[in-house]
FIGUMI-935172 format. One record per residue (C-alpha): x, y, z. Coordinates in Angstrom, 2 decimals, padded with zeros to 5 digits, m for minus. Layout:
N
> x | y | z
> X | Y | Z .
...
END
This chain:
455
> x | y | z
> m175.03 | m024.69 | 033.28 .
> m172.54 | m022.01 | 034.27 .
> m172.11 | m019.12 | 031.97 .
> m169.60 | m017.18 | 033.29 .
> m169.75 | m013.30 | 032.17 .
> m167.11 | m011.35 | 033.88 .
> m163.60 | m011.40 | 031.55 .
> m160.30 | m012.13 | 033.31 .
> m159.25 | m008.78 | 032.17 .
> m161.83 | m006.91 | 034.33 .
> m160.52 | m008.30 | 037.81 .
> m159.33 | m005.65 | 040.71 .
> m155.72 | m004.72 | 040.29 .
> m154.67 | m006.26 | 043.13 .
> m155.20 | m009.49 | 041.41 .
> m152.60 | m011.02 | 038.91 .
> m155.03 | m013.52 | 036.60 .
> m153.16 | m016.38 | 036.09 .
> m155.13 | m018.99 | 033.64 .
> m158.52 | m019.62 | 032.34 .
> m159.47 | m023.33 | 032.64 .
> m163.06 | m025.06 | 030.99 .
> m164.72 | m025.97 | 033.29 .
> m168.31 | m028.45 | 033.74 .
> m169.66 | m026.25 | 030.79 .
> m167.82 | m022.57 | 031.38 .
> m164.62 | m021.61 | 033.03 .
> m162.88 | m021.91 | 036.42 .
> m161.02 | m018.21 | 036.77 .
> m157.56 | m018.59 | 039.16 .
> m156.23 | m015.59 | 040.63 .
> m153.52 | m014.43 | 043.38 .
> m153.35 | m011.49 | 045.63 .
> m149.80 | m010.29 | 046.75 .
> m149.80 | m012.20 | 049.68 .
> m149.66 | m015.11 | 048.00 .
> m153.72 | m016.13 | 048.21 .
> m155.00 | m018.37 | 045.55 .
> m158.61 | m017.93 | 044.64 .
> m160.67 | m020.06 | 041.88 .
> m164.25 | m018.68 | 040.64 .
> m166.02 | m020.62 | 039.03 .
> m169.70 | m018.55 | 038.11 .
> m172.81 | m020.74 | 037.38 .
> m176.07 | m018.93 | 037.73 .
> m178.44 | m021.65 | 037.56 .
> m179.69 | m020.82 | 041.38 .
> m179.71 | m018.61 | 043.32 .
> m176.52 | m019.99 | 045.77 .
> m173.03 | m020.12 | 046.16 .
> m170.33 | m022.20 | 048.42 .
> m167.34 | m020.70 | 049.73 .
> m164.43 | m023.48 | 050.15 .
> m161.36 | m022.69 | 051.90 .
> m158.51 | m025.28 | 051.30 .
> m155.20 | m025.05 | 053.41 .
> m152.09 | m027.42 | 052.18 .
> m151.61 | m028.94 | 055.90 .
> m152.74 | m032.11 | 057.08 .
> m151.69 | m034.31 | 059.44 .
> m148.07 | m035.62 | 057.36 .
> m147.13 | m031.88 | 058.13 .
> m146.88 | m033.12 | 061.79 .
> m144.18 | m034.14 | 063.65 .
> m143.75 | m037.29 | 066.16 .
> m144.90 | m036.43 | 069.21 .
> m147.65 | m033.68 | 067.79 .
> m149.59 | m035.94 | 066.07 .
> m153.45 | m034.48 | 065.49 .
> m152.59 | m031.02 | 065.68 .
> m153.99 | m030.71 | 062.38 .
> m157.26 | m032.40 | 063.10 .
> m157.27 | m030.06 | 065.83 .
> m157.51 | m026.81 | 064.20 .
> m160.40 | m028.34 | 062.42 .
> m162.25 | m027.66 | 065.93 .
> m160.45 | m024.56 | 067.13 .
> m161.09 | m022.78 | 063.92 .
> m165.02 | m022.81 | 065.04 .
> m164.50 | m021.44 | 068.41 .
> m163.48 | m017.91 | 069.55 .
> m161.26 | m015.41 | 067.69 .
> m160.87 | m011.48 | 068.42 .
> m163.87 | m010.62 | 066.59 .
> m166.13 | m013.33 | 067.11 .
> m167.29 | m014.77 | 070.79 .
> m166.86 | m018.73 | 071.28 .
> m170.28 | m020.03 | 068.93 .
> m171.02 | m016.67 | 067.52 .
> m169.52 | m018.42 | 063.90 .
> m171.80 | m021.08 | 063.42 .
> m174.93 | m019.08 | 064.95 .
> m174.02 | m015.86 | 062.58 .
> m174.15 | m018.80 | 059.62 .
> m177.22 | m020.51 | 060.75 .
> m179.09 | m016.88 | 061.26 .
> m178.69 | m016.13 | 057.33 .
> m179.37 | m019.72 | 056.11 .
> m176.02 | m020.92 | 055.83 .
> m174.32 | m024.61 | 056.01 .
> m170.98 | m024.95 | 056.98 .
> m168.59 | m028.14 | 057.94 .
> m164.56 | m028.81 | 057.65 .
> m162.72 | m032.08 | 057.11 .
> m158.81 | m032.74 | 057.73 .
> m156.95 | m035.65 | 056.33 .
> m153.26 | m036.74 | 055.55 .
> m152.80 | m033.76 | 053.13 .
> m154.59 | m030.86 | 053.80 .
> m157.56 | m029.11 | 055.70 .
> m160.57 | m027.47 | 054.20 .
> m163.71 | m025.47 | 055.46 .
> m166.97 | m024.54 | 053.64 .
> m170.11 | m022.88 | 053.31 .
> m173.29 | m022.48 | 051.40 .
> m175.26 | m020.28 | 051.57 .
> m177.93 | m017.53 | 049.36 .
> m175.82 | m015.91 | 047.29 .
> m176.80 | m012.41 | 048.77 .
> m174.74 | m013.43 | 052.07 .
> m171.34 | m014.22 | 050.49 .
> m169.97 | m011.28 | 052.06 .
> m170.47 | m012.91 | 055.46 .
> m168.83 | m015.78 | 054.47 .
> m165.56 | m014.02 | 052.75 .
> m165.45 | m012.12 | 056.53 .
> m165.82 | m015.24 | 058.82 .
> m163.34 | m017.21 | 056.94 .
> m160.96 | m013.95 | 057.04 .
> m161.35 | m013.70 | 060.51 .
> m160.07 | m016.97 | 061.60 .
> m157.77 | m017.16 | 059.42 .
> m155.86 | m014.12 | 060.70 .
> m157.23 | m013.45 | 064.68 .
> m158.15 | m016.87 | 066.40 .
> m157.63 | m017.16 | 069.84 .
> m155.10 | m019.70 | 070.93 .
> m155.20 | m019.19 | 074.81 .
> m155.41 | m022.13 | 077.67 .
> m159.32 | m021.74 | 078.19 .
> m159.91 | m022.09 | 073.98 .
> m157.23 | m024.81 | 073.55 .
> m157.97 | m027.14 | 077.07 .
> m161.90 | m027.11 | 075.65 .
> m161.24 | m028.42 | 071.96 .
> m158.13 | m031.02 | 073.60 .
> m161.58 | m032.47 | 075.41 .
> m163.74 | m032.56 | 072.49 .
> m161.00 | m034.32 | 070.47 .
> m159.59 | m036.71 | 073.13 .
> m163.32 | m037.68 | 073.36 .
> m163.80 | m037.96 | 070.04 .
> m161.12 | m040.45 | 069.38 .
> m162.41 | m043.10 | 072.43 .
> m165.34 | m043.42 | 070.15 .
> m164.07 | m043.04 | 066.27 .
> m161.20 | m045.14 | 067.45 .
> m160.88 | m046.53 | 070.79 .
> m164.36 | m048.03 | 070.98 .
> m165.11 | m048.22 | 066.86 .
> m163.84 | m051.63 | 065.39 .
> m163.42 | m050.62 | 062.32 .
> m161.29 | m047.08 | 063.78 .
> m159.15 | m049.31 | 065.65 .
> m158.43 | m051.67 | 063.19 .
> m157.81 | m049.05 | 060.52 .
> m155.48 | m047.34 | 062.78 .
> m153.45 | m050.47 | 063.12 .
> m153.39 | m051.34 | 059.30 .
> m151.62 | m047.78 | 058.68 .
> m149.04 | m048.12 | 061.64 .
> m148.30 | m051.72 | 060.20 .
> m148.03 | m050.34 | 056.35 .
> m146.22 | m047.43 | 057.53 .
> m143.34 | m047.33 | 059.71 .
> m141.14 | m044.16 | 059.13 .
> m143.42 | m041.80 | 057.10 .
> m146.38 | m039.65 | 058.61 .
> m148.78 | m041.78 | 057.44 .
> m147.87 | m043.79 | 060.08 .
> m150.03 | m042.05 | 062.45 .
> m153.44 | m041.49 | 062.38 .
> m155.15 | m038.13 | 061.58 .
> m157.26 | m037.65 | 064.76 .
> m153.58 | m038.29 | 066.58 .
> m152.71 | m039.97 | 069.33 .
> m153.99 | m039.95 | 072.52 .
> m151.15 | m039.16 | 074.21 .
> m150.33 | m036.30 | 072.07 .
> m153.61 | m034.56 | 072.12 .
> m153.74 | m034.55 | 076.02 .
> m150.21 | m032.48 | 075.60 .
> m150.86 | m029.74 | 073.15 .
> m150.23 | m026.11 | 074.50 .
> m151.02 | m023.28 | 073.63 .
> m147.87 | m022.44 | 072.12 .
> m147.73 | m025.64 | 070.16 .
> m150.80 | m024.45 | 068.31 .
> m150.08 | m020.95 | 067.76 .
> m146.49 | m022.13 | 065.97 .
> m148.50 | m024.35 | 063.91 .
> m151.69 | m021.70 | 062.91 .
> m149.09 | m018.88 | 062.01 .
> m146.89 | m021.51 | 059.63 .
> m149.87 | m023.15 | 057.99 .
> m153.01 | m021.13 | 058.20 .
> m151.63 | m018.49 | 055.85 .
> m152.76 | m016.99 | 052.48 .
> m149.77 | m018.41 | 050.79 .
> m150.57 | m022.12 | 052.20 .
> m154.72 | m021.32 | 051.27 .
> m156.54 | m021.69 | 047.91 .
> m160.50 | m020.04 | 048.41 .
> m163.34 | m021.34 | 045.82 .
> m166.00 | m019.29 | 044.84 .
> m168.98 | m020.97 | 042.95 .
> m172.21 | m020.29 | 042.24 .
> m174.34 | m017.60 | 041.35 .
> m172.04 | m014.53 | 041.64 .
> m169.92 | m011.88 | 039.54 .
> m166.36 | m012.40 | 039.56 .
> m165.52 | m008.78 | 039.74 .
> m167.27 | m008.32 | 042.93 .
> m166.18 | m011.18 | 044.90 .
> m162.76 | m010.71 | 043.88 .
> m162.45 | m006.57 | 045.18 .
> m164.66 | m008.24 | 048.65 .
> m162.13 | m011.10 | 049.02 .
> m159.13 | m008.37 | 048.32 .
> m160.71 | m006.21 | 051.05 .
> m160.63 | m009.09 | 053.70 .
> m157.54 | m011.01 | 053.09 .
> m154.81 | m008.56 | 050.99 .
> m153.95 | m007.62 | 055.03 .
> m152.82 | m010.67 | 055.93 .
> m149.47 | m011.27 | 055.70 .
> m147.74 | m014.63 | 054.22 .
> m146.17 | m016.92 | 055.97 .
> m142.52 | m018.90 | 055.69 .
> m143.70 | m022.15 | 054.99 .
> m140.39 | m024.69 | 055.86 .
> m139.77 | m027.38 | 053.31 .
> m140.90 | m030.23 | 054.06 .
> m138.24 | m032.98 | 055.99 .
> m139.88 | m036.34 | 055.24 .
> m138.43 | m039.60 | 054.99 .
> m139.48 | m041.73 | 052.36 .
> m141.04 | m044.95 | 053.24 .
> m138.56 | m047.51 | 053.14 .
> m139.88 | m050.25 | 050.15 .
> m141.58 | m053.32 | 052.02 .
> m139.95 | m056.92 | 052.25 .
> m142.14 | m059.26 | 053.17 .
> m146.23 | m059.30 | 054.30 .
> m147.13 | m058.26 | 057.75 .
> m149.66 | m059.55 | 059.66 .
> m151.33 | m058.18 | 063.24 .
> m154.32 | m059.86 | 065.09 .
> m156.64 | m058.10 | 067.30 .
> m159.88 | m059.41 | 069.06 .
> m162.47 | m057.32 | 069.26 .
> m166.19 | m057.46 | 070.67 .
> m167.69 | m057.95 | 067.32 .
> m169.66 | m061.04 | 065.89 .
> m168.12 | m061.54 | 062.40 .
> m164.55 | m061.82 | 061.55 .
> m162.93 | m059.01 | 059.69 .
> m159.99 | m058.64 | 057.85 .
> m158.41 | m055.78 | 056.29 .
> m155.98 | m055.83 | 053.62 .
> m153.52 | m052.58 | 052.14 .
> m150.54 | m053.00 | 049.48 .
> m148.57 | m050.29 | 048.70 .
> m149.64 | m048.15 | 046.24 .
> m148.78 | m045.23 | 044.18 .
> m149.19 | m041.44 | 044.27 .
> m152.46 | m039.65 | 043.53 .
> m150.09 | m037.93 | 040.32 .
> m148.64 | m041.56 | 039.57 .
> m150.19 | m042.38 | 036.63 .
> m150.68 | m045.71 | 037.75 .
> m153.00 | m044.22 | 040.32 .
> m155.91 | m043.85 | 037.63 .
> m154.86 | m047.81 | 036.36 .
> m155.62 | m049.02 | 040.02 .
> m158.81 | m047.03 | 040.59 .
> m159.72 | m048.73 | 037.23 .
> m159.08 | m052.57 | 038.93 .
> m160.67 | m051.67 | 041.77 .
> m164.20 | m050.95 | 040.28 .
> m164.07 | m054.37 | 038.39 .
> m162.94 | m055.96 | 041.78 .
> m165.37 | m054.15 | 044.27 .
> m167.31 | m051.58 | 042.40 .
> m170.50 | m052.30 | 043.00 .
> m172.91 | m056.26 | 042.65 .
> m171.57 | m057.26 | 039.75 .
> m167.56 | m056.56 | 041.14 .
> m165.42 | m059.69 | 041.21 .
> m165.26 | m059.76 | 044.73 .
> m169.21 | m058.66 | 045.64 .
> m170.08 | m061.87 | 042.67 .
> m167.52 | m064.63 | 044.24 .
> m167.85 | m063.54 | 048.02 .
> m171.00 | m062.34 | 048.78 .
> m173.21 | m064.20 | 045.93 .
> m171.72 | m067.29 | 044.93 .
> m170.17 | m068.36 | 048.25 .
> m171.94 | m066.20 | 050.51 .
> m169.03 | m066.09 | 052.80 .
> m169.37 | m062.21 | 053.14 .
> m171.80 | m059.40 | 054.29 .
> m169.65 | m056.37 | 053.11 .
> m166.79 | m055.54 | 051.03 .
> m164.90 | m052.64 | 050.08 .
> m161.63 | m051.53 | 048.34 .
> m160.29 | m048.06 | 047.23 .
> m157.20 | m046.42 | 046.01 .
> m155.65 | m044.04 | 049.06 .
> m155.65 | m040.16 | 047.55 .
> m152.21 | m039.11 | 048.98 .
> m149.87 | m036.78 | 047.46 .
> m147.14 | m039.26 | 048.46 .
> m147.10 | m043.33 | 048.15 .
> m150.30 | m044.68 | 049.38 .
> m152.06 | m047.99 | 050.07 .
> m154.37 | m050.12 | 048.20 .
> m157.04 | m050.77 | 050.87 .
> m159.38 | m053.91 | 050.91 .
> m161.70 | m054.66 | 053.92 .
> m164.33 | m057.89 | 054.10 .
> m166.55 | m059.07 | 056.76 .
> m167.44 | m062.44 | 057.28 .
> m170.89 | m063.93 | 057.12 .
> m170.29 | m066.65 | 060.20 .
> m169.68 | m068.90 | 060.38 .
> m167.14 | m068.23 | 057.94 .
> m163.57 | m067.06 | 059.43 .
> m161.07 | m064.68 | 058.65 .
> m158.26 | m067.16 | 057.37 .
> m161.39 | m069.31 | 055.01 .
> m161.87 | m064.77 | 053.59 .
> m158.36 | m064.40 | 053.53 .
> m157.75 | m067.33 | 051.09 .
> m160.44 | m066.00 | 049.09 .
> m159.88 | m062.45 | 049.27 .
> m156.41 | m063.42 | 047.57 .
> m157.56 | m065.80 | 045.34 .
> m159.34 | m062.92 | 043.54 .
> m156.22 | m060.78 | 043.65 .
> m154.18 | m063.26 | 042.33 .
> m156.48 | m063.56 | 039.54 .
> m155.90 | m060.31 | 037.82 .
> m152.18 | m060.55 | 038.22 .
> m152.42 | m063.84 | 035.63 .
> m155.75 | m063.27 | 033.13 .
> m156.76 | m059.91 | 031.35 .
> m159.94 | m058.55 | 032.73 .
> m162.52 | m058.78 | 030.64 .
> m163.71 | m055.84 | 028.05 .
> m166.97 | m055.58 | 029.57 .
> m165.99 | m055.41 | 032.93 .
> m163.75 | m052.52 | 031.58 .
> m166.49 | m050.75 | 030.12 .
> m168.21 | m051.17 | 032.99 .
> m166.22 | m049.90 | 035.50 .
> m165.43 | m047.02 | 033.24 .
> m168.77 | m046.09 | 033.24 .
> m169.32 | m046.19 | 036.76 .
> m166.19 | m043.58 | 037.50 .
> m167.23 | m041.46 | 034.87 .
> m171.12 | m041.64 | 036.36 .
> m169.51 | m041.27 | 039.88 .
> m167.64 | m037.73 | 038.62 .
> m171.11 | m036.54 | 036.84 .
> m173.06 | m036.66 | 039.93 .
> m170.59 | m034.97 | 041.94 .
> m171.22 | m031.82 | 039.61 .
> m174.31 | m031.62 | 040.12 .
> m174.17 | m028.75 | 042.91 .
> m172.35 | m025.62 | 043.35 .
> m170.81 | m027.63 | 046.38 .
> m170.10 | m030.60 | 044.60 .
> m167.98 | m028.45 | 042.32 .
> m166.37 | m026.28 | 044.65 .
> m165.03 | m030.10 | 046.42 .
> m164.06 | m030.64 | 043.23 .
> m161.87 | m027.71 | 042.26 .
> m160.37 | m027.33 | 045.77 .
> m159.35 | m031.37 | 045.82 .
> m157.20 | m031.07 | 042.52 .
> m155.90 | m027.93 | 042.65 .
> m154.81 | m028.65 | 046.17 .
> m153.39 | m031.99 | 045.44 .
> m152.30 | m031.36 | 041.67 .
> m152.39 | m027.63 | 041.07 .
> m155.19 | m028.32 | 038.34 .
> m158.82 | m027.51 | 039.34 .
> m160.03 | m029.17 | 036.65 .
> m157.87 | m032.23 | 036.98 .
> m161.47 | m034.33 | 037.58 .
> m161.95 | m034.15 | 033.78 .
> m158.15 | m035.08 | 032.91 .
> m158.52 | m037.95 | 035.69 .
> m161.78 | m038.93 | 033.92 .
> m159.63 | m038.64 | 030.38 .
> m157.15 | m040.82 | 032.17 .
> m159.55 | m043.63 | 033.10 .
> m160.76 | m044.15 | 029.41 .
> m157.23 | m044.78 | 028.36 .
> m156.54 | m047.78 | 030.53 .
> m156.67 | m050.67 | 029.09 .
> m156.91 | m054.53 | 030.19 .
> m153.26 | m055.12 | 029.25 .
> m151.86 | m051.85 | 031.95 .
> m154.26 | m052.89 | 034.68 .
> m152.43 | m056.83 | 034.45 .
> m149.31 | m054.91 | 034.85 .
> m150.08 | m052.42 | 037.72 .
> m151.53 | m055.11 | 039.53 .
> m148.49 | m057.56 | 039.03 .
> m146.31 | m054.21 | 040.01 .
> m148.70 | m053.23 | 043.08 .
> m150.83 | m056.69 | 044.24 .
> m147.34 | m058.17 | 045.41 .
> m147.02 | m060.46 | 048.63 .
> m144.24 | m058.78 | 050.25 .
> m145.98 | m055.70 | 050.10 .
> m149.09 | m056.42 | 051.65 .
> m150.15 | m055.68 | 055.00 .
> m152.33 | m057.38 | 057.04 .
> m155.08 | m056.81 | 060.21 .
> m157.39 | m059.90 | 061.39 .
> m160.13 | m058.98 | 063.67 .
> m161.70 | m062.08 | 065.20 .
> m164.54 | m062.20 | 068.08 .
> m163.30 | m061.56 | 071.03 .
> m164.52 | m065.03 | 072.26 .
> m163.02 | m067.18 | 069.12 .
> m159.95 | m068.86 | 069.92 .
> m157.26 | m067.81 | 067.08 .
> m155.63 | m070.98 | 067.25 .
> m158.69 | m072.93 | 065.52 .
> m158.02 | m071.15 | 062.71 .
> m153.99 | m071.37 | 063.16 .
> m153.68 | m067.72 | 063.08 .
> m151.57 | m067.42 | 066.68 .
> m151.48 | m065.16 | 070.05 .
> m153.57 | m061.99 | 070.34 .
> m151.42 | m058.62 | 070.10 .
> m151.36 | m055.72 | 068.19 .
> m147.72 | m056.45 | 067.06 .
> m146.45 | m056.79 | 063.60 .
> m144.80 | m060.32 | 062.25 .
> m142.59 | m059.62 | 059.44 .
END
């Protein structure tokens, strides 16, 4: 697998080595330049490739009311025009040499990447140094990505069932915090960005000190780090404010919203507060949720979808935040089964763990499938890179998959009871009910139409 072969000790001066980690069979190498740039390598030579991963610690909780989706943003302005580089030239420079390249923004941070034959890394190291230091933030650059965002939140969210009912569980879950809002923003809010707004927000956040870069594949540590010191020791740091966020207030009582929507099943979709990504209670609930949804032989797949056949698709998964998250569980009815007949159900099963102890071989079981789940997503240089750029960004740990993994064997039936009588509470849960547009709610006794909370 990876053999690394360059010692710590041989790294450019600029660099200060800071650890040595194992890493899927070798090492992952973590250095910083002056400017405060954190860089992982991670050398596996087993093809001839390598993916270049640039992780910035901004999402969209780093907004502000009335900015919301600036973030999500940046994820399109970063592709367009910057002093060097001519709106498209990025992406058709990649695609010339062979290259793949995407970005994806969430609550917590931003990240860009690309793969590519190892001999073109060097184009890779200079694209991502460009825009991180000389994009172009003027009317014409900013108008053009407001349209291609505004656009794509009428169909992700506007017109998408499942984006607008999303969107509402969050806003009812959260009602002070930034995880309130949605990533993509609202509508308003995009339409207003200017200019200025987004070069205040690119000089705070899109700064060596606020980046970690991830190197892996087949490459030489000593070289990419003196080509990475060559592009990026220019840039200067940033001042990166503390961050002024109020906690979420704890929640009282259940919440419930209704929305109709032109879809032919009901849907209903389900989030308790839950912990941390670093709570240790975090790796408990992931636990419980593979025994309740992981997979045919989950709880809720056996009872709702086998057994009763009162559903076509279930889901449920532990929020990754850096601060409090949700427990989110989503079903869709098979009609002509309603939401209130899932809902009864749906809680039923919850209720369930909160009383017995799960079972040892649904413990084993659902052990194996996280562990199985981490395995496969090491499987390529990319998968790794994700990997190393998720926990170190999150945890400060690139390796933190194999601790996590550590973490999951440790649970036992007795702590998952206990999580889930601490997390699977009543008062804590929040609520969306999509019905048909042409069902009357009242047949079901589930009241008026409107997205408004009842508390």
């Amino acid at each position: 697998m990876a053999n690394p072969s360059t010692s710590a000790h041989s790294a450019p001066s600029e660099w200060v080595h800071l650890t040595s980690i194992p890493f899927a069979g070798g090492t992952v190498e973590r250095y910083r330049l002056p400017n405060g740039l954190l860089v992982l390598v991670h050398e596996d030579h087993s093809a001839p490739v390598v993916t270049y991963h640039t992780w910035f610690r901004v999402g969209s909780r780093h907004e502000k009311p009335g900015k919301t989706g600036l973030a999500h943003l940046f994820e399109h302005l970063m592709f367009n025009e910057t002093e060097g580089l001519k709106a498209g030239e990025f992406d058709e420079k990649l695609e010339e040499n062979g290259a793949e390249s995407n970005a994806a923004t969430w609550v917590d941070w931003t990240y860009y990447y690309e793969s590519l034959p190892k001999e073109r890394l060097d184009l890779a190291i200079q694209l991502e140094s460009e825009r991180m230091s000389r994009l172009v933030l003027r009317e014409p650059q900013v108008a053009s990505e407001k349209d291609v965002v505004a656009n794509e939140r009428r169909y992700r969210v506007d017109d998408d069932v499942e984006g607008a009912a999303s969107e509402v569980l969050y806003k009812t879950a959260f009602t002070v915090h930034p995880y309130h809002w949605p990533t993509i923003g609202w509508m308003e809010d995009i339409l207003a960005f200017t200019p200025e707004d987004c070069l205040n927000f690119y000089r705070t956040f899109y700064a060596p000190n606020n980046a970690v870069v991830v190197v892996c594949g087949d490459v030489e540590a000593t070289t990419v780090l003196a080509e990475i010191a060559k592009a990026y020791a220019h840039i200067p740091a940033s001042h990166i404010p503390p961050e002024d966020i109020q906690p979420e207030p704890p929640q009282r009582e259940a919440r419930e919203v209704t929305l109709k929507k032109p879809t032919t099943s009901a849907k209903v979709y389900v989030a308790f507060r839950g912990p941390a990504f670093g709570d240790a209670d975090h790796a408990t609930l992931t636990v419980l949720n593979e025994i309740l949804f992981g997979g045919r032989a989950s709880r809720a797949h056996r009872i709702l979808v086998s057994e009763k056949e009162m559903a076509t698709d279930i889901r449920g998964w532990v929020s990754t935040f850096t601060h409090p998250g949700l427990y989110e569980m989503n079903v869709t009815a098979r009609p002509p089964h309603g939401a209130e007949e899932l809902e009864r159900e749906l809680y039923a099963i919850v209720d369930a763990v909160k009383t017995e102890v799960v079972s040892q071989e649904e413990l084993d079981r659902a052990k194996a499938r996280l562990e199985l789940s981490l395995l496969q997503s090491l499987d390529t240089a990319g998968g790794k890179a994700e990997q190393m750029g998720f926990y170190e960004t999150m945890i400060g740990d690139p390796a933190g998959a194999f601790r996590r993994l550590e973490a999951y064997q440790r649970v036992t039936a007795g702590e998952i009871r206990t999580a889930a009588r601490r997390y699977l509470q009543t008062e804590s849960r929040s609520l969306v009910r999509v019905l048909p547009e042409d069902e009357d709610p009242d047949a079901e006794g589930e009241g008026e139409d409107e997205s408004e909370v009842a508390e």
